[in-house]
N, C-alpha and C positions, 0 to 999 in steps of 0.2 A: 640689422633689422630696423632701428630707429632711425634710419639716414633711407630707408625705404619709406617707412610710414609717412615719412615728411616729403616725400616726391610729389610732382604736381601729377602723375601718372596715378599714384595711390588715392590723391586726394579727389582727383575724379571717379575713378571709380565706386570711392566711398558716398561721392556726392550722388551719384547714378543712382545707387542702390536703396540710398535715402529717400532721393526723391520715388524713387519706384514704393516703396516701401508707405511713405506718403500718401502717391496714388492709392495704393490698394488699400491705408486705413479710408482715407476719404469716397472711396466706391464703396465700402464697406457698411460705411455711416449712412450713404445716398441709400442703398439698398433698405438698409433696414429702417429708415427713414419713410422707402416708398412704400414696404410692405406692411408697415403697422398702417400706413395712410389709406391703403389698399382694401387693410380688411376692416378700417371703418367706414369706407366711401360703399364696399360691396352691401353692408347692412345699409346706407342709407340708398342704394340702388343707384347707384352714378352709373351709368353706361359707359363713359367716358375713360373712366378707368378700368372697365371691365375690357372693352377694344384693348386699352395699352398692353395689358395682360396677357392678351390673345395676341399684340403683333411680337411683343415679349420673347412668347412660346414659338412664335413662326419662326423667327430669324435667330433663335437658342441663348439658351442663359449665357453661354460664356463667348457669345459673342458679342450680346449687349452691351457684360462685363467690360471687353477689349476695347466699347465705342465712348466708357466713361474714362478705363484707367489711362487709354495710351495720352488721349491729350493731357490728362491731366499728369501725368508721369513727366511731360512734354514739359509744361508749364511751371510743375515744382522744378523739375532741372534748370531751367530758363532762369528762375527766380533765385536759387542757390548756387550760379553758377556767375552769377551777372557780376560778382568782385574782380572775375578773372579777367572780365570783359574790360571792365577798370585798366587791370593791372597790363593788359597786354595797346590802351591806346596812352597810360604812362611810360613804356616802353619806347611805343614807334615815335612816339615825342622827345624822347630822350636820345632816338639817335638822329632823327629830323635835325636835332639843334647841333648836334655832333654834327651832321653832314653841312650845318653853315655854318659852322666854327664856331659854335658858340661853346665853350668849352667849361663854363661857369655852370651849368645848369643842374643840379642832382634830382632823381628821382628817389622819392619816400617810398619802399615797401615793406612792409612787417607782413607777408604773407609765410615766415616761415619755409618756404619749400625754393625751387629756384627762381621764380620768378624774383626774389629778396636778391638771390646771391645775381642775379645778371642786373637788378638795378644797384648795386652796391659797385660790379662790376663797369658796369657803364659809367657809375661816379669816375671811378678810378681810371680809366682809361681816360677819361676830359681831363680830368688834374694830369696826367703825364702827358700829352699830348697838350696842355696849356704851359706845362714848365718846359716841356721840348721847344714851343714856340717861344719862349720868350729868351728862353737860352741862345736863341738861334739856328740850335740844330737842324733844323729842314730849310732847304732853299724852297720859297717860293712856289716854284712848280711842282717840287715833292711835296710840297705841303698840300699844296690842293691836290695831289695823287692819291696820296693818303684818306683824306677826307673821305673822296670818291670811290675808293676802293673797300673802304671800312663802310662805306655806306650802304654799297652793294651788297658786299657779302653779310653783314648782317639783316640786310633786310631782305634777301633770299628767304634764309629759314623764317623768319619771323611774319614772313608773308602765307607759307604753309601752313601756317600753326595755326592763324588767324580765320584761312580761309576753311579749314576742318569743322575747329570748332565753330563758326558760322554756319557751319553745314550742319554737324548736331542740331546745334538749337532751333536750326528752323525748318527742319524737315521733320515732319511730324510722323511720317510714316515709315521711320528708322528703327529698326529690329532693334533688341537690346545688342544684341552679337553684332549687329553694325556700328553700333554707337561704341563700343570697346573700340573694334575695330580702326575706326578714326579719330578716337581718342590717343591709341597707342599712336598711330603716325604723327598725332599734333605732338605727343610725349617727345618722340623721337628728335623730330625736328628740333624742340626746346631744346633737348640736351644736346643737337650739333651747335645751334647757337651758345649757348656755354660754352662748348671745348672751342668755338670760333672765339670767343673773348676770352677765354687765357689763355689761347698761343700770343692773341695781342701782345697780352702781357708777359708773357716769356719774352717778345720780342723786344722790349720794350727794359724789359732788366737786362738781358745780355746785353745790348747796345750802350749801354748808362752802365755798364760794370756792376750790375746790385745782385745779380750772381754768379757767387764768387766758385773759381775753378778751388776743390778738394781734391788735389793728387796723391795719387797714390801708383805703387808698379802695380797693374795687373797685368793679365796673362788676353792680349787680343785672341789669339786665336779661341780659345776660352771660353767670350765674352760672344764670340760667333756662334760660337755652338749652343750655349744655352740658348743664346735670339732665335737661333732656325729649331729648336722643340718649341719655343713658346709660341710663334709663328706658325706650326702647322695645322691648327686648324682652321687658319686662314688661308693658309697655301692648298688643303684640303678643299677647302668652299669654292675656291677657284680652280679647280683640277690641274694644280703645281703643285711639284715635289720639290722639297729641297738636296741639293747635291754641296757635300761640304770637301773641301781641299784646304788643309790647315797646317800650317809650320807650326809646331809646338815643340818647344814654348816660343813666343813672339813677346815679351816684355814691354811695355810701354808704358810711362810716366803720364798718366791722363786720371781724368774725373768720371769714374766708373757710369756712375748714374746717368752722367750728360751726354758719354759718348754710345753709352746703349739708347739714346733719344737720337744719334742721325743714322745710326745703323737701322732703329727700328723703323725711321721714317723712311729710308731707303729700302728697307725690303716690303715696306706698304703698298710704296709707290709699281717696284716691282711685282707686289702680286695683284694691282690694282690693273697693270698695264701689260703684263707679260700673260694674259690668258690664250694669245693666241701661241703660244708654245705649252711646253713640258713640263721644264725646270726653271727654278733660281738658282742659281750656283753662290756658294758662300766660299770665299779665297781669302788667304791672309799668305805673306809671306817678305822676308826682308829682303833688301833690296838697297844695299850700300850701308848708307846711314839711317835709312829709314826704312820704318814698319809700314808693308801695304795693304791695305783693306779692299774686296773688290766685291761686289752683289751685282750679277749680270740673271737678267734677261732674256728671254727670247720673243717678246713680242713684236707688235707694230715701232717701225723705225722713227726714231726722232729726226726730223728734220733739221739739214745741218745748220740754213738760219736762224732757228729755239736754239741752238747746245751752249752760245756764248750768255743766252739769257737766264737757263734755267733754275740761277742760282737769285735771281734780283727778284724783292720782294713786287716789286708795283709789275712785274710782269705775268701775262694771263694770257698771254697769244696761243701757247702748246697745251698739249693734251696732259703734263702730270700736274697742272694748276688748274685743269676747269673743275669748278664747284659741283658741277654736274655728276661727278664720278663718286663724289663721297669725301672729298678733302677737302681743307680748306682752301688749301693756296698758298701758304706759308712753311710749307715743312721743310723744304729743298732751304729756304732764308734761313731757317733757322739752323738745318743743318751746317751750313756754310759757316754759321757766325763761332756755333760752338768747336765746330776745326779748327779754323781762324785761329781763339784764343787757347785752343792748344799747340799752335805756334805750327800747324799742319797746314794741307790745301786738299781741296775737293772738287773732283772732276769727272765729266762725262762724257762717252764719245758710244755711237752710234751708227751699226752700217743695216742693210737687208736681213743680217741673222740674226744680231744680235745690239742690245745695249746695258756698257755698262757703267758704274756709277765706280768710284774710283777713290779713294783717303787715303793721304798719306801723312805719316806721325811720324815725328824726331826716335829713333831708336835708342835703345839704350845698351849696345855694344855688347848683345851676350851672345853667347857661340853657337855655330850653325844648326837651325834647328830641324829636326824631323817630320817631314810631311805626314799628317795625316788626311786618309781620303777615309771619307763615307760617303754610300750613296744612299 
């Protein structure tokens, strides 16, 4: 609950209801303002005020009411809201200078909520990307891929967010349940720019080894089956079911946490992409010396010019990397890296029925194990 209160979602809300709240002391004040004025002007016979009275009554008290609160509701929100406004052209400057390399630059926020942790984040992504540059790590032309592509995608959301709340403030004839309404979308969007800057960053430490593989044996097939319950009310939202076919036990020497991050990125992508089918099908099963992991699909087919790409971060040509669907772009890279350093490989292949996505892990030589199927 205290990590709610400090949301920029809460704190608009809270800002909305203040200002509304505002408005209606200050109509309040105007009212009784006009009607002691009223019944001293009626004794001195002002006609003038006697008409206002009269049009008053024509067009009804709480309509009048509506003609003083809503602008003013308008105005105190405008006025209690204008830090944000601050914090969100601190922002688009902060990655302005990112997309010219300027990697020096930090942005100051003590707002408390996330706007703080994405300018804190935006520091932090210039300082690794200034020590990546100086180290040498990116060629040239990745470098400015980079740039380019962090530029993009963060100023997708950051563009939404903007143009919402733009739209709040200056449309004066916005319901309160509309202004929620597009409050929650700018909400949204913030927090996809979030999770877009710390996958950066997840990227950014697997690459630079700053985090570290904790092995341990677990049980793959195991580790599937918990993923496809936690995953079904996503697979639900998308009208897929999951189908599980599991050797158990399947043992493997990996990083529990890291390795349920490319399986879950894989059944994402799968139920982001597989709507035009049924199922996702969830398989584990050994195969020599190695343990294989497999999450198949039945959607629309990957083109077989994408399948050699779909694991490179700077690539955005195919359908499981456009922004447009709800991902970032980077799940598939990151999937790759933490295989990679489990000394595995990861792969895809793709006809008219089906696509599937493919891991394979070092075994650890234990004796033949027992299929289980659920459907």
């Amino acid at each position: 609950m205290p990590r709610a209160t400090r949301s920029f979602r809460f704190r608009m809300i809270v800002l909305l209801a203040l200002s509304m709240g505002l408005a209606g002391l200050a109509t309040y004040v105007a009212y009784k303002l006009l009607q002691a004025y009223y019944t001293s002007s009626v004794r001195l016979e002002d006609e003038s005020v006697v008409r206002l009275r009269q049009f008053i009554r024509y067009v009804g008290d709480f309509n009048f009411f509506l003609f003083l609160f809503i602008p003013l509701a308008v105005l105190f929100f405008y006025a209690l809201s204008s830090p944000y406004a601050r914090y969100f052209k601190q922002i688009s400057g902060g990655i302005r200078a990112l997309a010219e390399g300027d990697f020096e630059r930090r942005i100051e926020i003590r707002s408390g909520d996330e706007f703080q942790s994405i300018a804190e984040d935006l520091g932090q992504a210039g300082e690794k990307l200034r020590q990546a540059v100086q180290r040498g790590d990116f060629a040239e032309s990745s470098k400015d891929q980079l740039v380019l592509n962090l530029a993009h995608d963060l100023r997708t959301p950051l563009t939404s967010v903007v143009g919402y709340l733009d739209y709040v403030l200056k449309d004066d004839g916005l319901t309160p349940e509309q202004k929620r309404h597009y409050l929650g979308i700018a909400a949204n969007k913030a927090q996809r720019l979030e999770r877009l800057i710390d996958e950066l960053f997840e990227v950014t430490r697997l690459q630079h080894g700053q985090l570290p593989l904790e092995r341990a044996e677990l049980d793959l097939a195991e580790l599937l089956s918990q993923l496809s319950e936690e995953m079904q009310p996503l697979f639900e939202k998308n009208g897929l079911e999951a189908r599980l076919e599991l050797a158990q036990p399947l043992p493997v020497q990996a990083d529990g946490d890291l390795l349920a991050r490319v399986f879950e990125n894989l059944a994402v992508n799968a139920a982001r992409y597989g709507g035009d089918g049924r199922y996702v099908d969830f398989r584990c099963f050994a195969e020599g010396d190695e343990a294989v992991a497999q999450i198949v699909n039945y959607g629309s087919r990957i083109e077989p010019e994408e399948l050699p790409h779909l694991f490179e971060m700077f690539y955005t040509g195919d359908k499981s990397r456009q922004s447009s669907s709800g991902g970032t772009g980077i799940g598939l890279f990151i999937a790759r890296n933490i295989v990679e350093r489990h000394g595995g490989t990861i792969s895809a292949r793709s006809d008219i029925v089906r696509t599937i996505f493919e891991v394979r892990l070092p075994g650890t030589g234990t004796p033949k194990a027992q299929v289980l199927e659920k459907v």
